[in-house]
N, C-alpha and C positions, 0 to 999 in steps of 0.2 A: 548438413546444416545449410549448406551454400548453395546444391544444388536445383532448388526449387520445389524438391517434391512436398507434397503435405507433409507435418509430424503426423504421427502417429498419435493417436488419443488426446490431442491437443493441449488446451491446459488440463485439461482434466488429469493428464497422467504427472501431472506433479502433487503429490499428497502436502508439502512441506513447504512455507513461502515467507520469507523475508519481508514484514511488513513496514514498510518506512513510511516516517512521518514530517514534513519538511516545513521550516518556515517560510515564508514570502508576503511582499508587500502586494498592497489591496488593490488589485487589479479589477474587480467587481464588483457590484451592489452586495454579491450575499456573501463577500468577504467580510462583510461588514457584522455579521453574524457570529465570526469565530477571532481568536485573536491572533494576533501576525505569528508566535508559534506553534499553532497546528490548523494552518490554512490547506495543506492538502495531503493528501495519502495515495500513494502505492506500491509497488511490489517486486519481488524479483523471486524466483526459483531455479530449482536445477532438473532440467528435462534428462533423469538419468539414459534414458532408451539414443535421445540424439546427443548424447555432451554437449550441451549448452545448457546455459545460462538463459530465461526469459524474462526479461523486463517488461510490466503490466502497468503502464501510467494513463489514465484515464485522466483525459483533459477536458475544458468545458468543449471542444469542438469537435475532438476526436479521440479516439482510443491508441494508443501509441502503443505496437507490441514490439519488443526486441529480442530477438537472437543475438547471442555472445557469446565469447570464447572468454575463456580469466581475464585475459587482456582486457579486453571489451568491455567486461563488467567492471574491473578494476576505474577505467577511465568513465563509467558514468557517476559509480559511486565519490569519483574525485571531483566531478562537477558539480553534484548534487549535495557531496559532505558538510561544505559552509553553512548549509540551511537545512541539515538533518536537527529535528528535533530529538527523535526518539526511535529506533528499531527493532521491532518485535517479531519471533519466530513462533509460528504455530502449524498446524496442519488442518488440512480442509475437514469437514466437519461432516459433510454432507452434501447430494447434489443439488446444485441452486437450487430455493423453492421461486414460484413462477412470481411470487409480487415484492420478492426481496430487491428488485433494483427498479424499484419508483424511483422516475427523478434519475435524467442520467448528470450525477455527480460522482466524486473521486469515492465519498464515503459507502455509498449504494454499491459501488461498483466494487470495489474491494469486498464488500460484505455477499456480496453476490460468487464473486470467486470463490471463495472462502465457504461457502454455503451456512454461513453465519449466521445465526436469529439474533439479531440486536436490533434494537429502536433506535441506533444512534444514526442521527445526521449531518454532525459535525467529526471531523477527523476525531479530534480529543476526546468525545465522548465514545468513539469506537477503540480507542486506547485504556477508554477504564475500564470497558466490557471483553477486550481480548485479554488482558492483565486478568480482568474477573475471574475469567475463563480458564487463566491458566498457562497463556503465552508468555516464552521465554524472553524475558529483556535479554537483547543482544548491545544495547546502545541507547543510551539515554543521555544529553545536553545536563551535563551537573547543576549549573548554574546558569538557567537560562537568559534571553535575551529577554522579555518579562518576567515580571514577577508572577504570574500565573502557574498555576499547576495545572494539567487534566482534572486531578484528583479534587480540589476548590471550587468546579464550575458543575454548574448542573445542565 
């Protein structure tokens, strides 16, 4: 993992990915679009082939990938926990189709991983279609910081 050489089949060799869904305040115009509990999504899986853990956070500027050890993962998920909304498990679906990530945002970019067919472009709405679909709630905010649901918004 440490030594620099490429992974092997990169993301692609993870079937299986921890979809996390976070709140945060409105840093941007098209925050303005979604509400402060599901402002952004990303990811984490297990590269069985190298033992680690990868972290998949697509930001407005750049794409952040992480290699992990337990450790590793353990302390981003303690950074990130305060503003976990919601965390969902599923498996990739299929290989990226070529116009699933119009628009480089968190939600495209997950659905892109994911090789996902969904129309969502807000976090939340990629939550009612992976739920649709079949994805396992690992972690859901019981009583959120709004009174909004995914489930309420169109």
């Amino acid at each position: 993992m440490t030594d620099g050489t490429p992974i092997d089949d990169g993301l692609l060799a993870i079937r299986s990915w921890h979809i996390v869904f976070v709140a945060r305040e409105r840093e941007s115009w098209w925050d303005l679009l979604t509400s402060p509990d599901w402002r952004h999504v990303c990811a984490y899986g297990y590269h069985v082939s190298e033992a680690c853990w990868v972290i998949y956070d697509p930001t407005e500027t750049y794409t952040r990938v992480v290699l992990a050890d337990d450790d590793g993962l353990d302390e981003w998920l303690m950074g990130i926990g305060p503003r976990m909304t919601a965390v969902l498990r599923t498996t990739v679906k299929a290989q990226p189709r070529p116009l699933s990530r119009l628009g480089f945002f968190c939600t495209s970019a997950i659905k892109h991983l994911l090789g996902f067919p969904s129309g969502a472009f807000r976090p939340e709405a990629l939550y009612r279609d992976l739920k649709a679909d079949g994805a396992e709630e690992v972690f859901r905010l019981e009583y959120g910081r709004q009174s909004e649901t995914p489930e309420g918004r169109s």
